[in-house]
C-alpha positions as CSV (number, residue, x, y, z in Angstrom):
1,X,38.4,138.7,213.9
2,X,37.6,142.5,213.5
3,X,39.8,144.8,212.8
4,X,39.6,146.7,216.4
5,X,40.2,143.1,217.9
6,X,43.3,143.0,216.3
7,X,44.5,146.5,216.7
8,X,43.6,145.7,221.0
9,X,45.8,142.2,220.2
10,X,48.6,144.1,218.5
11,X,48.7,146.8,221.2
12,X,49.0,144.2,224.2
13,X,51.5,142.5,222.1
14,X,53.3,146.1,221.9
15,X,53.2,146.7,225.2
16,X,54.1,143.1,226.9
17,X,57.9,143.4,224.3
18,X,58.4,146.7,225.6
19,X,57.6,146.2,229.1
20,X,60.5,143.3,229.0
21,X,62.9,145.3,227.1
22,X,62.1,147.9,230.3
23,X,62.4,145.7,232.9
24,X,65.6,144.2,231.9
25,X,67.4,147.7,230.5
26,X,66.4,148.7,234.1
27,X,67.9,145.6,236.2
28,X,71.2,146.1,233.7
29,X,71.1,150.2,234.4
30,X,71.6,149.0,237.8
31,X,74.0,146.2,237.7
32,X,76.2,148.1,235.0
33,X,76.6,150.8,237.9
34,X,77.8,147.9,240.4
35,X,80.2,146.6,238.1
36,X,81.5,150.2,237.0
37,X,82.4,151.2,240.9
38,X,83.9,147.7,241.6
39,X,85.5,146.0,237.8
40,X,87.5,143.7,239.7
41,X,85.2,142.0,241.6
42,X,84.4,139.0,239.7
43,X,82.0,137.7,241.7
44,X,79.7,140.2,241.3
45,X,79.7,139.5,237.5
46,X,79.1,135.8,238.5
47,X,76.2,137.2,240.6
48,X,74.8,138.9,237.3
49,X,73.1,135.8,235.3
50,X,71.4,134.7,238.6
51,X,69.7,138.6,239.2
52,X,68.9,138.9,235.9
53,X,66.7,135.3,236.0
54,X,64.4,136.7,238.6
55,X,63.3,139.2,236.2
56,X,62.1,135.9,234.9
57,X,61.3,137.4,230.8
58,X,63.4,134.3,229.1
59,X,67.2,133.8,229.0
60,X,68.7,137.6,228.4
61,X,72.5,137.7,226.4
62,X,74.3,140.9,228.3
63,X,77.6,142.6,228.1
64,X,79.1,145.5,230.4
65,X,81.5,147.9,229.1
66,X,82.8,150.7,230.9
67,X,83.3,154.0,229.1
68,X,86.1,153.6,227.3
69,X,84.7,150.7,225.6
70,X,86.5,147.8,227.9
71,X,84.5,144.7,228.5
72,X,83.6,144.7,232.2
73,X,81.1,141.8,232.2
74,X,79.4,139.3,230.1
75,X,77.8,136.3,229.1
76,X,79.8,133.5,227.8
77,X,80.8,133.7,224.3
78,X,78.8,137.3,223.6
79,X,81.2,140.0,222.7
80,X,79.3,142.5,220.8
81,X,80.8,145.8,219.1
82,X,80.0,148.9,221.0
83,X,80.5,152.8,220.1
84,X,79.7,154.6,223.4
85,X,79.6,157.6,222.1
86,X,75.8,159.6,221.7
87,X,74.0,157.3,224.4
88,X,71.9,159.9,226.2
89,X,71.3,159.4,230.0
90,X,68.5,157.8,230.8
91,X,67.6,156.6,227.1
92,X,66.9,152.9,226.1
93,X,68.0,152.2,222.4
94,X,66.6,149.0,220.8
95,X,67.7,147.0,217.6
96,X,67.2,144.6,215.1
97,X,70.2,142.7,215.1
98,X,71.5,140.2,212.0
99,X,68.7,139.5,209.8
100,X,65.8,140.1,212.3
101,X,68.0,137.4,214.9
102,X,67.6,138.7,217.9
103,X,66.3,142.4,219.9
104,X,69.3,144.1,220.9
105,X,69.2,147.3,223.6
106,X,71.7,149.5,225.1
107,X,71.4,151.5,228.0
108,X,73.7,153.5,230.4
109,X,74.7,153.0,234.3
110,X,73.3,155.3,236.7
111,X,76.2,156.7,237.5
112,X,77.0,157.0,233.7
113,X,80.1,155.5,234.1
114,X,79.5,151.7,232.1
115,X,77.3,151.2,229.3
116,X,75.2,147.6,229.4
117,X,73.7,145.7,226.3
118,X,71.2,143.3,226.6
119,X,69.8,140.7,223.7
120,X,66.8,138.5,223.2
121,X,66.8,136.1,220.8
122,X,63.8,135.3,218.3
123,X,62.4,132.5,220.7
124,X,62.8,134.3,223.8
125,X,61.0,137.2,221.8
126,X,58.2,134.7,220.8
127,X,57.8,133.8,224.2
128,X,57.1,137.3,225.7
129,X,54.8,138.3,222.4
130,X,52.5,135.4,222.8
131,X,49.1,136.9,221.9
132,X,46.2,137.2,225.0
133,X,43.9,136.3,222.8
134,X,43.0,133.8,220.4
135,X,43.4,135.1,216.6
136,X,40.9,133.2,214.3
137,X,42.2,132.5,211.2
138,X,46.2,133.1,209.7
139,X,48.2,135.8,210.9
140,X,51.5,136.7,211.1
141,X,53.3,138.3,213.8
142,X,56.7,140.6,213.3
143,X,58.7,143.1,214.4
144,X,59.8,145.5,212.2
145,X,62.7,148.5,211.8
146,X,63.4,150.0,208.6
147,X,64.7,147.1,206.3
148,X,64.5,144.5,209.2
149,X,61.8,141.8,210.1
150,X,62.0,139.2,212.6
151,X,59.0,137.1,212.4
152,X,58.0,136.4,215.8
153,X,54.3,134.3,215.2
154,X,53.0,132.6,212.0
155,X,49.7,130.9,212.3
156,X,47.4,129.1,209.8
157,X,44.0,129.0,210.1
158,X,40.6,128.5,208.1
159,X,40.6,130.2,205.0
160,X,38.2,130.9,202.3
161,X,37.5,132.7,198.6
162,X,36.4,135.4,200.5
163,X,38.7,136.0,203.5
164,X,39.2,139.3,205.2
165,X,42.8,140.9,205.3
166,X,44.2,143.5,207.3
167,X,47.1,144.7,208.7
168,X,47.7,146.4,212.1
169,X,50.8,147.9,213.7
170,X,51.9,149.1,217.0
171,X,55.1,151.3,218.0
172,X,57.6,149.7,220.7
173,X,60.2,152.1,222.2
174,X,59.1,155.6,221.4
175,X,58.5,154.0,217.6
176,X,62.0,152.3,217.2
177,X,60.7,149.0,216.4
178,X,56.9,148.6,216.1
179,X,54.8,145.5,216.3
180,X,53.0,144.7,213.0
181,X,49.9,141.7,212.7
182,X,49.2,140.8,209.4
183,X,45.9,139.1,209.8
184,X,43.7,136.9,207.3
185,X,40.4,136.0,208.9
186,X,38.1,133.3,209.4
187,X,35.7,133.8,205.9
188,X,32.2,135.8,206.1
189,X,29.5,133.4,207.4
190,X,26.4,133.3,205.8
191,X,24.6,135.7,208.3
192,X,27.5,138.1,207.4
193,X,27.4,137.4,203.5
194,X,23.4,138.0,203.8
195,X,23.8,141.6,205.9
196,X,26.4,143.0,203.2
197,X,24.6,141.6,200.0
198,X,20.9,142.4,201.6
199,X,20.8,146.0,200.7
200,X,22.4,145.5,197.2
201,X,19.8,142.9,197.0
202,X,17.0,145.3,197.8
203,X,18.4,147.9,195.6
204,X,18.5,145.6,192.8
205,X,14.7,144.2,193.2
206,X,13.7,147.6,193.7
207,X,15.3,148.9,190.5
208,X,13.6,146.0,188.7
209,X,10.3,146.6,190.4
210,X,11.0,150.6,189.0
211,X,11.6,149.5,185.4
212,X,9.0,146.9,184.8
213,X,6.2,149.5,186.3
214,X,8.5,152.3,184.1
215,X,8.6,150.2,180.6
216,X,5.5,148.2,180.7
217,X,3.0,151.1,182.4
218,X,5.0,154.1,181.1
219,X,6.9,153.5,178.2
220,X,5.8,151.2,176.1
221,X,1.9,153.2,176.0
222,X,4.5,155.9,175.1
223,X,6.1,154.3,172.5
224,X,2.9,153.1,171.1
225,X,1.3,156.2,171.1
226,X,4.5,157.3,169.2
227,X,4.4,154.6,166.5
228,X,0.9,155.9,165.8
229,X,2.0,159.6,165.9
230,X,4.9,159.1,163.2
231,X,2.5,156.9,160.8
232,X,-0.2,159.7,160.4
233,X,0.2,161.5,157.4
234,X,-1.5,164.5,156.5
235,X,-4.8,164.1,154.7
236,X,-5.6,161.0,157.1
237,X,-9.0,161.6,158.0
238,X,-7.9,160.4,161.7
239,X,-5.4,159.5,164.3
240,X,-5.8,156.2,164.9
241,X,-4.2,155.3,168.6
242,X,-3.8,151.7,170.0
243,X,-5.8,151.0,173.2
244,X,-4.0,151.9,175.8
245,X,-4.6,149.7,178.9
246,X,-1.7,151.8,181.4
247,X,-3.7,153.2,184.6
248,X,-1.9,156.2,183.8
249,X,-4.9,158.6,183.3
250,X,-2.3,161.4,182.3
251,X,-1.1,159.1,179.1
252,X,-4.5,158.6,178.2
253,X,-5.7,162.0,178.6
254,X,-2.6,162.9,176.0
255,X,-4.0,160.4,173.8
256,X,-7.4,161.7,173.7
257,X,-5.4,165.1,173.1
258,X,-3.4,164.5,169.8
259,X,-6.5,162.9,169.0
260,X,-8.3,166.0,169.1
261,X,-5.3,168.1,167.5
262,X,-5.6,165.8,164.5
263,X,-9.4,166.4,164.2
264,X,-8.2,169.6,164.1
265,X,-6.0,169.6,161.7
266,X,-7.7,167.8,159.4
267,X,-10.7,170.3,159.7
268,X,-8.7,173.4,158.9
269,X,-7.0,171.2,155.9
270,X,-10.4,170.7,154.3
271,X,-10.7,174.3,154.7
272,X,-7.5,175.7,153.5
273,X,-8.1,173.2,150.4
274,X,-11.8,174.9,149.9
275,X,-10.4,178.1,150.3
276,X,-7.4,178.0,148.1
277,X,-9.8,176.4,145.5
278,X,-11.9,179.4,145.5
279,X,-8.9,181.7,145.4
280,X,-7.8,180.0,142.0
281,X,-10.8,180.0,140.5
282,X,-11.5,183.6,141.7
283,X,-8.4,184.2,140.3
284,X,-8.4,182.3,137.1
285,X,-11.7,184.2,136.5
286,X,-10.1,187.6,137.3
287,X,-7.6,186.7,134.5
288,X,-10.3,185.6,132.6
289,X,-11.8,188.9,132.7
290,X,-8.9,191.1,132.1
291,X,-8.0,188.8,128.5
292,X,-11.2,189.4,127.7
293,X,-11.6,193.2,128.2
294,X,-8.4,193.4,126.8
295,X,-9.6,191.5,123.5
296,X,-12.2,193.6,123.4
297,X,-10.1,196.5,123.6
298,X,-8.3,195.1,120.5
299,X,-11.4,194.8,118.6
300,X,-12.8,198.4,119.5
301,X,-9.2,199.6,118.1
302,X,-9.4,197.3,115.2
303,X,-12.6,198.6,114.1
304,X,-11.5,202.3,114.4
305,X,-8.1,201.2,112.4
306,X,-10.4,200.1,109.5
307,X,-12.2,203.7,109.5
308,X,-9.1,206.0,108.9
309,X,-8.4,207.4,106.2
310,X,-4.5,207.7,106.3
311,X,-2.1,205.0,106.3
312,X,-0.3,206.5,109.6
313,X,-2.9,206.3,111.7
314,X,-3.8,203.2,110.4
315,X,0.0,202.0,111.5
316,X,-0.5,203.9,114.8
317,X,-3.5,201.5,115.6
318,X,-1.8,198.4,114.5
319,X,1.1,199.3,117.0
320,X,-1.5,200.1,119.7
321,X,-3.0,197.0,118.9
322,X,0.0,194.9,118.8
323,X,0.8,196.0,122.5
324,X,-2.5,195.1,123.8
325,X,-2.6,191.2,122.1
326,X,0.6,191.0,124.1
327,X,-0.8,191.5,127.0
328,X,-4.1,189.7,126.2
329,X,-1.6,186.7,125.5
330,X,0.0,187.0,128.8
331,X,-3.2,187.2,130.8
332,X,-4.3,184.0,128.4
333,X,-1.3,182.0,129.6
334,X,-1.7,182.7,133.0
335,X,-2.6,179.9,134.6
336,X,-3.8,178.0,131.5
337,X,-1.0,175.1,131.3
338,X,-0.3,174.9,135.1
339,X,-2.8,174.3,137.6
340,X,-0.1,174.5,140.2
341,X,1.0,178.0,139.9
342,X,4.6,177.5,138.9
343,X,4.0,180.8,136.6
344,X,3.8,181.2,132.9
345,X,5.3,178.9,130.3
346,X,8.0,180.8,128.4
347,X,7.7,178.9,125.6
348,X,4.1,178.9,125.1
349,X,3.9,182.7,125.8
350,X,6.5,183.5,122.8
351,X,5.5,181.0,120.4
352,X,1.9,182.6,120.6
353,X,3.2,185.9,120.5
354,X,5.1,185.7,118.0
355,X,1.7,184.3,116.1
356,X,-0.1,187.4,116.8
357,X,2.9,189.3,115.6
358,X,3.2,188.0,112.3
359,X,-0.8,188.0,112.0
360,X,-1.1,191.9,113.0
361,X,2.3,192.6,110.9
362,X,1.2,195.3,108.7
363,X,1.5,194.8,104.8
364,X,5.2,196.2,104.1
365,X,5.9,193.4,106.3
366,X,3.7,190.5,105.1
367,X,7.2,188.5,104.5
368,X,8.5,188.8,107.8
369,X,9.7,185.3,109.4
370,X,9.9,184.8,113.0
371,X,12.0,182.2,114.1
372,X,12.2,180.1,117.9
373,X,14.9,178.7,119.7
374,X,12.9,178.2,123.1
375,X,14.0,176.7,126.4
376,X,11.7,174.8,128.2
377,X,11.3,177.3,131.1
378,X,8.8,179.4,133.1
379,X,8.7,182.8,134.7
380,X,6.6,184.8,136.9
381,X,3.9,187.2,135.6
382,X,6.3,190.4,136.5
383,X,9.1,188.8,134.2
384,X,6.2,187.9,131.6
385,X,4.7,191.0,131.3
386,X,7.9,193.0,130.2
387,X,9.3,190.3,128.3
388,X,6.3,190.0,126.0
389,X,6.3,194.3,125.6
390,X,10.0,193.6,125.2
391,X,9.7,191.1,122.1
392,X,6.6,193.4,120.4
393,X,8.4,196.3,120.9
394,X,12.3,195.0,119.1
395,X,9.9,193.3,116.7
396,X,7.9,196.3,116.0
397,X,11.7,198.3,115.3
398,X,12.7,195.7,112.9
399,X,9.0,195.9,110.8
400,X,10.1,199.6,110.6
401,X,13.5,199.1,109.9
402,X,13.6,195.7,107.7
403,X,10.0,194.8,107.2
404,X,11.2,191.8,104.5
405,X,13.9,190.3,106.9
406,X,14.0,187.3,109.6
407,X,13.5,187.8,113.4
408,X,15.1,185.0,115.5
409,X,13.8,185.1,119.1
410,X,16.1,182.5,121.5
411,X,16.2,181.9,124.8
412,X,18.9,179.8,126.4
413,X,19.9,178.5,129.9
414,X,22.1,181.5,132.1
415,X,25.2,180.2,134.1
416,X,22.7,180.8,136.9
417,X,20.4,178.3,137.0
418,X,17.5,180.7,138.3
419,X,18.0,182.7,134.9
420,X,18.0,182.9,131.3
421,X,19.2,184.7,128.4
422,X,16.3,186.2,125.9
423,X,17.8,187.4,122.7
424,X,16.5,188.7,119.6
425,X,18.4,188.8,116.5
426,X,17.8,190.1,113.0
427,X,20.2,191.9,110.0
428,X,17.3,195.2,110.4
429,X,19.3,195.4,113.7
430,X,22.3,196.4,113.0
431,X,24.3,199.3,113.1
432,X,24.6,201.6,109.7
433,X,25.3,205.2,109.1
434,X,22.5,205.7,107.0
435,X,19.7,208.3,109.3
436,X,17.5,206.9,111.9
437,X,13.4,206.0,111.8
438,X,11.7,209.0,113.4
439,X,10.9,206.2,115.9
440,X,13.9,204.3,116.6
441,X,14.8,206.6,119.7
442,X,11.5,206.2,121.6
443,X,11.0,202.6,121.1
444,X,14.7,202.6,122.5
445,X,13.7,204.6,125.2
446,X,10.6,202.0,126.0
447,X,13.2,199.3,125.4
448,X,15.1,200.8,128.6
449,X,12.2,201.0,131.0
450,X,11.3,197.6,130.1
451,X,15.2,196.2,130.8
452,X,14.7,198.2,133.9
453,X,11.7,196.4,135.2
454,X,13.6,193.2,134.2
455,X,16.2,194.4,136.7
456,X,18.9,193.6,134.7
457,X,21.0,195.6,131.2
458,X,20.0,195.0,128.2
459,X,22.6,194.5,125.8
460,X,22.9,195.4,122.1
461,X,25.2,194.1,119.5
462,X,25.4,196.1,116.8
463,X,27.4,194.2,114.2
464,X,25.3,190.9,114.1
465,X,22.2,192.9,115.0
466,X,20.9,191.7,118.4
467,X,19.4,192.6,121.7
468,X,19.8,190.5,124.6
469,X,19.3,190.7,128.7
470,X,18.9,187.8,131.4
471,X,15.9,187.4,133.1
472,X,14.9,185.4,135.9
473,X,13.2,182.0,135.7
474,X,11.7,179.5,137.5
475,X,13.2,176.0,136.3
476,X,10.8,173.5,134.1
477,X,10.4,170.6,136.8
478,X,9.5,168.4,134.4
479,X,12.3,169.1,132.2
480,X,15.4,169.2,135.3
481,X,18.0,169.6,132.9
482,X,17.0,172.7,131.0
């Protein structure tokens, strides 16, 4: 049964109680105002029973009362409790009496001078509500008010794992009782089962259709293509794509695509490669050049040093000399250890240096030792360049000031590990009160400008006699401790 069949069964039901509740509070209404104008006249009340039959709803229970709540009339044995007060003329009331026993209403006479109650009992009630329809499957029919339920119908029908419930109700008396059908249907039938699950079925093969043309013509040439994308490396010579067999011509045309990117690629690679080749060698050669201009500039001063005739200028020479080797030595290092240009050994740089040093030393200082403490480090050519004029310039000082003594050069890791601390130590060094060397104050002034281009102070400690300023590094990647 649908659910509008049974709100139309529910309805009738509704109306056919109510109807009889109307018929009869209307014969009662009438005889109440008989019995009021005569109470003694017994046979009238005797009369009552028979009028009420031809109403012909079932056996009806009534009592009369007049006003004052005295029993005018009844049936035999019924005596129900009465307050006559708030009954409004004209007005049915209607009831659910004991536990859902019997329909109880209460209406006025005409001539509002005896009140009437009339009762149907559960069967009678069954008999008037009997459905004008057939109801397929199990239902249940009630009355309800408030708290109150009389069932009136319970029927058991066919039943299934997929039954239909519903429930439907109806008002009765201006909504004082209403009619409720509880109904569980027949099951759905096959045809029925096949309309509801039809378009979930369609949905289903169409979302299967959709991902098997989606994975097998869309995304699994994607993925495909992907696997080959994330196993090319740079320096492959080519992109090497599966064959892709999707009639997507946009997939293959994308294909084709990083194919040709790749090609690319690889073409400018060979030429970056060729051209950075050519920019070290040009480069190694313009280094190259420079050492070489500068050793010659060291052998046109050396040969004009052995013409002089005073031991000054002579010394002058040697300084000028000394100043141009270090440069020659950092233009020599440059890129000679490292093809990759991770800059200029440190350690190289000073220990050769400090070679030159000792070999250009002039002969008050033919004793002087140089010692190293190096760190495995390297530096750009802007830290190289000063620290080399830095080194020749302290070591110079101390050939004027101690020409017999001992020069330790050290350089040791910073708390930074981009940097490093250069020191040079010697007693010549150190502070006295004794008077300067005419040339102590320029080489100090040198010494500043240099500690300026280092960017950072240089610091002297004049009672163990050393200079020393942090400079910048780049880290030894073969030696990742240091």
């Amino acid at each position: 049964m649908r659910q509008s069949e049974a709100q139309i069964v529910a309805t009738a039901v509704a109306y056919q109680i109510e109807t009889a509740i109307d018929r009869n509070a209307v014969a009662l209404r009438g005889i109440a105002s008989e019995v009021a104008a005569a109470p003694h006249d017994h046979a009238l009340c005797r009369r009552t029973p028979d009028r009420l039959r031809r109403v012909d709803d079932g056996p009806l229970r009534f009592a009369i009362f007049d006003r004052g709540g005295v029993l005018l009339c009844s049936t035999r044995g019924f005596k129900p409790q009465i307050n006559p007060e708030g009954l409004r003329e004209g007005r049915t009331e209607v009831d659910l009496v004991g536990f859902g026993d019997a329909v109880r209403f209460r209406v006025g006479g005409s001539d509002a001078g005896a009140i009437a109650i009339g009762e149907f009992s559960r069967n009678t009630i069954a008999h008037i509500a009997q459905p004008s329809g057939a109801i397929d499957g199990t239902y249940v029919l009630q009355l309800h008010q408030g708290n109150a339920l009389m069932p009136i119908t319970v029927a058991v029908g066919a039943q299934g794992p997929i039954s239909r419930t519903f429930d439907i109700s109806a008002p009765i008396a201006d909504g004082q009782l209403s009619i409720e059908l509880m109904v569980r249907s027949a099951p759905f039938t096959a045809t029925e089962i096949v309309l509801v699950l039809l378009p979930i079925l369609m949905w289903i093969a169409a979302a299967l259709i959709g991902w098997i043309v989606v994975e097998r013509l869309l995304l699994r040439p994607l993925a495909l293509m992907q696997r080959a994308i994330a196993d090319y490396k740079s320096g492959d010579p080519l992109l090497v794509l599966p064959v892709l067999t999707t009639p997507a011509l946009e997939i293959r045309r994308l294909g084709d695509a990083f194919q040709r990117v790749t090609q690319t690629i690889a073409r400018h690679e060979v030429e970056l490669e060729q051209g950075l080749a050519r920019q070290t060698k040009l480069t190694r050669e313009v280094h190259h050049r420079v050492k070489n201009n500068l050793q010659i500039v060291a052998s046109l001063i050396n040969i004009h040093a052995r013409g002089v005739e005073t031991e000054e200028a002579a010394a002058a020479y040697a300084s000028i000399q000394r100043r141009v080797d270090a440069l020659a030595v950092v233009h020599r290092n440059h890129y000679a250890e490292l093809e990759e240009n991770r800059g200029l050994s440190l350690r190289g740089l000073i220990s050769e240096l400090a070679s030159n040093l000792r070999a250009t030393a002039p002969s008050s200082a033919a004793s002087l030792a140089i010692s190293l403490d190096v760190m495995p480090a390297n530096a750009s050519q802007d830290v190289a360049v000063p620290v080399a004029f830095l080194i020749t310039e302290i070591v110079e000082l101390v050939m004027m000031l101690d020409p017999g003594g001992t020069i330790a050069i050290e350089l040791r890791p910073a708390p930074d590990p981009g940097r490093a601390i250069l020191s040079v130590t010697s007693a010549g060094l150190r502070d006295h009160d004794g008077p300067h060397h005419p040339n102590q104050d320029r080489i100090g002034r040198v010494l500043e400008g240099l500690a300026r281009q280092l960017r950072a102070p240089l610091v002297k400690d004049g009672v163990i006699g050393q200079y020393a300023i942090e400079i910048a590094i780049i880290p030894d990647a073969s030696n990742p401790g240091s």
